[in-house]
DRENDO-173417 format. One record per residue (C-alpha): x, y negated, z negated. Coordinates in steps of 0.02 Angstrom, whole numbers, plus 50000, padded with zeros to 5 digits. Example, Ala and Ser with C-alpha at 12.3 -4.5 7.8 and 13.67 -1.06 7.14 Angstrom:
<pts>
506155022549610506845005349643
</pts>
This chain:
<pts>
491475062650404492985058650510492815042050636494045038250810494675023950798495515010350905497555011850884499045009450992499725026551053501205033250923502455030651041502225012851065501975009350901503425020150876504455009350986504254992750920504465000350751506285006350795506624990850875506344982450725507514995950626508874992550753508944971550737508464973350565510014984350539511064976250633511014960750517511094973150348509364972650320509034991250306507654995150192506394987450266505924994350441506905009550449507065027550551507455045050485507245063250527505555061050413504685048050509504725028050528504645018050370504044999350304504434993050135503734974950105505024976449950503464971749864502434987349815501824989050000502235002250156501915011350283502515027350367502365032350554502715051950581502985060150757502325079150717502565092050841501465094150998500925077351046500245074050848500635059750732500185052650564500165036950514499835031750322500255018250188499675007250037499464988749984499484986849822498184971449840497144974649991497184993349976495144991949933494875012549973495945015949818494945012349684493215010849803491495014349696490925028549748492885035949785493445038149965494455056249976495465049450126495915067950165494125072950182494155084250334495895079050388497005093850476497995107050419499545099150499499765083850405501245082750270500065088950125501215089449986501765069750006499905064750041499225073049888500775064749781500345048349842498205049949822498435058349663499515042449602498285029149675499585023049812498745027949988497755017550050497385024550223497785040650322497735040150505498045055250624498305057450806497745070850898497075076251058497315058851139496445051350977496665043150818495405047150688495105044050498493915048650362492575036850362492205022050244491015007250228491184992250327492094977350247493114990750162494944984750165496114999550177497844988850182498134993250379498534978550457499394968950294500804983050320500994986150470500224975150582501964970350691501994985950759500094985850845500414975750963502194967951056501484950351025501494952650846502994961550872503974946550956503544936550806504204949450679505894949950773505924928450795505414929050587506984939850569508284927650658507484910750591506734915350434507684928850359509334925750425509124905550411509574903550604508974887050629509564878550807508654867550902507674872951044508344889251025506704896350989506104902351193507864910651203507514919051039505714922751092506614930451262507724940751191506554949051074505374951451227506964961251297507374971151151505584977951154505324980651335506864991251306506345001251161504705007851252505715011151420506945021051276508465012251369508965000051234510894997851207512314987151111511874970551267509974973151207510364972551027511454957651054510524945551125509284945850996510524943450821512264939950894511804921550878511714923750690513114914350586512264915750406512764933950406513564948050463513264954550613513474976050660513194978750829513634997750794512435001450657511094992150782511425003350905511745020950810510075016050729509155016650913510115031350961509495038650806507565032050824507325040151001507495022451091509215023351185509375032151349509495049251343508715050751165507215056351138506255051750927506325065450794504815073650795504335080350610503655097450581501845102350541501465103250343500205116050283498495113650196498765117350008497685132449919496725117349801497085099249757496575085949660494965073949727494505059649632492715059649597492465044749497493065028149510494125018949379492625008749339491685023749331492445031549232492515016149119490645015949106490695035849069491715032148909490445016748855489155027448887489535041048786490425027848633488535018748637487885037048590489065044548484488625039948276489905034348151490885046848056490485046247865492125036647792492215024347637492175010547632493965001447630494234991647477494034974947475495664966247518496394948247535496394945747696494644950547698494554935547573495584924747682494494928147865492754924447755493754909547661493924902747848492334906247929491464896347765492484882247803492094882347966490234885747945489364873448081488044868947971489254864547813488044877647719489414891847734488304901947839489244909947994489234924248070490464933048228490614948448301492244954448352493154968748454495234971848409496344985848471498344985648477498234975848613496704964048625495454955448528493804948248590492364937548500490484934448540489404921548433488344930548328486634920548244487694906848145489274906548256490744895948180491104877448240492574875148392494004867248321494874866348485494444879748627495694893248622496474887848440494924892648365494914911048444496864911548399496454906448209495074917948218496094933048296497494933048197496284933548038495494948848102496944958948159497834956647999496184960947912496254978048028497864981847982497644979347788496074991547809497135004647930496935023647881498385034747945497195048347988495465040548003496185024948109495755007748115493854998648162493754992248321492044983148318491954971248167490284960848111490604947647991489154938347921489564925147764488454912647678489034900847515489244915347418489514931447487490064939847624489374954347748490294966447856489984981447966491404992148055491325002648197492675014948188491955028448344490425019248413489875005448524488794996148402486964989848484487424972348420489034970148527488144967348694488774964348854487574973048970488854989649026489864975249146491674980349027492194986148878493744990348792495254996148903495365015248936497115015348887497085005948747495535016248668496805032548685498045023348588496915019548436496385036948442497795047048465498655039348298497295049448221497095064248141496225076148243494475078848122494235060148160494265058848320492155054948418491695067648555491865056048704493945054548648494065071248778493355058348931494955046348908495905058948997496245053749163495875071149231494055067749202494105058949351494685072449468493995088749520494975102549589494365109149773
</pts>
């Protein structure tokens, strides 16, 4: 279900957004509000943008991604933020950017409107944290007075209402589209920290649509394609799909790896560091490549020291897994280890989430480490639910 909701107009968002290109350039500091043929353009420089298009006939889009408050990315159930969105929207760059997990929100103008697919409330889609300067001129003054004291370390005494002025200018200017080289000036010709290039200002506002006599690029209407890709579950969906299906899945018949030092060595340590001084102990452990996790089993070991312990502990066990490593039938990845004075106990899990290692469904191991221990074996040994690591699982074509 699409939703109207409350946005500037494009061209005065528009506006302030070349105004900012303009000073911005002008003090060599293009790549992060800029203008082209393709649209207006934010880049944080830290994994977070926008994009403001001007599309034929009166239409715009606006879109973007934050890579931390971008919530309707990996939302549970998954947003599709083109559900129901028009045929003239730039298709091909949208479904690049959803298919990758970098859009956050898709807004389009139409019809005197701006609308969206719907999503719960409280649902952060990343708008305002990218591109909140352009959505209004007060927030806009402030990007353009950050820009001459903060990033170009201007720093004069009671310089700041001039400043404030001048930016006030420069904007007024951009939405009457009359801005020009005196406009551009009196906002960063005071900077001494850096270069200054009237010029570039001004070609840029030429170039945006906001000098007299221009009018903004206006980018033509994409095409629907034929199918694409929707998510349909969530990452942490899909992470309890896999558990799922590793809780059901039974152990393939292996032997049983010969006994080895280091298995001497980890049982040699839990003994001595049997709580009771009895030797009894007994842990329950989870390894791949590239973690290792411990829960206390009946007779859990004494703590030595916090993290220490675990470290001692960990490094036992992973060079125990790699002394029991099979080229085709892999390595364990759930380990139960129970000792007493004289013996020792121990029961691997090679392709199954074993009922003793309990955590209630909240996480598990790592989808992309799981596909590494499996893919290093041969294919007769790899457990059913192997074909739900790939990532296409989630999707569905429509």
């Amino acid at each position: 279900m699409r939703v109207i909701t409350e946005l500037p107009a494009p061209g005065e968002m528009w506006a302030r957004w070349a105004a900012f290109a303009a000073a911005f350039g002008a003090l060599g500091y293009d790549d992060v509000w800029t203008v082209t043929a393709g649209g207006a353009h934010h880049d944080d420089g830290g994994g977070n943008w926008a994009h403001l298009a001007l599309v034929e006939d009166g239409r715009a889009v606006l879109y973007g991604y934050d890579h931390e408050y971008s919530e309707t990315v990996d939302a549970d159930p998954p947003i599709d933020l083109l559900a129901e969105a028009p045929d003239w929207l730039p298709w091909g760059e949208l479904t690049r950017l959803q298919g990758d997990d970098e859009l956050g929100y898709v807004f389009w103008f139409t019809a005197g409107d701006w609308h969206r697919v719907a999503y719960p409330d409280g649902v952060d889609d990343g708008l305002t944290s990218t591109v909140a300067e352009a959505l209004d001129d007060a927030a806009a003054v402030t990007q353009l007075e950050e820009l001459i004291f903060q990033w170009s370390e201007y720093d004069v005494d009671g310089e700041r209402p001039a400043v404030a002025e001048a930016a006030s200018w420069l904007l007024r200017m951009a939405h009457e589209q009359a801005v020009d080289a005196p406009a551009v000036a009196a906002l960063v010709a005071r900077v001494t920290e850096r270069e200054v290039d009237l010029a570039t200002g001004v070609l840029i506002a030429r170039r945006a649509g906001i000098a007299d006599g221009t009018t903004p690029p206006r980018t033509p209407a994409g095409s629907r394609p034929a199918r694409r890709r929707i998510r349909k579950l969530s990452d942490g969906a899909h992470d309890r799909l896999v558990w799922a299906a590793m809780r059901e899945t039974a152990e393939l018949s292996r032997p049983t790896p010969v006994p080895t030092g280091e298995l001497g060595a980890l049982a040699s340590w839990l003994r001595t560091n049997s709580t009771e001084g009895d030797g009894r102990t007994s842990l329950l452990f989870y390894a791949d490549d590239n973690s290792t996790s411990a829960h206390a089993g009946e007779h859990p070991p004494r703590d030595n020291g916090g993290f220490a312990t675990f470290r001692e502990m960990g490094e036992l066990v992973r060079r125990l897994r790699e002394a029991e490593a099979d080229p085709v039938r892999g390595r364990w990845l759930f380990l139960r280890v129970e000792t007493t004075a004289g013996s020792v106990t121990v029961e691997r899990c090679y392709d199954s989430w074993p009922a003793w290692w309990t955590d209630n469904g909240v996480s598990g191991p790592w989808r992309s480490n799981l596909r590494v221990e499996i893919d290093k074996r041969g294919r007769q040994w790899r457990p059913g639910w192997a074909e739900l690591l790939d990532p296409g699982v989630a999707y569905r074509i429509s």
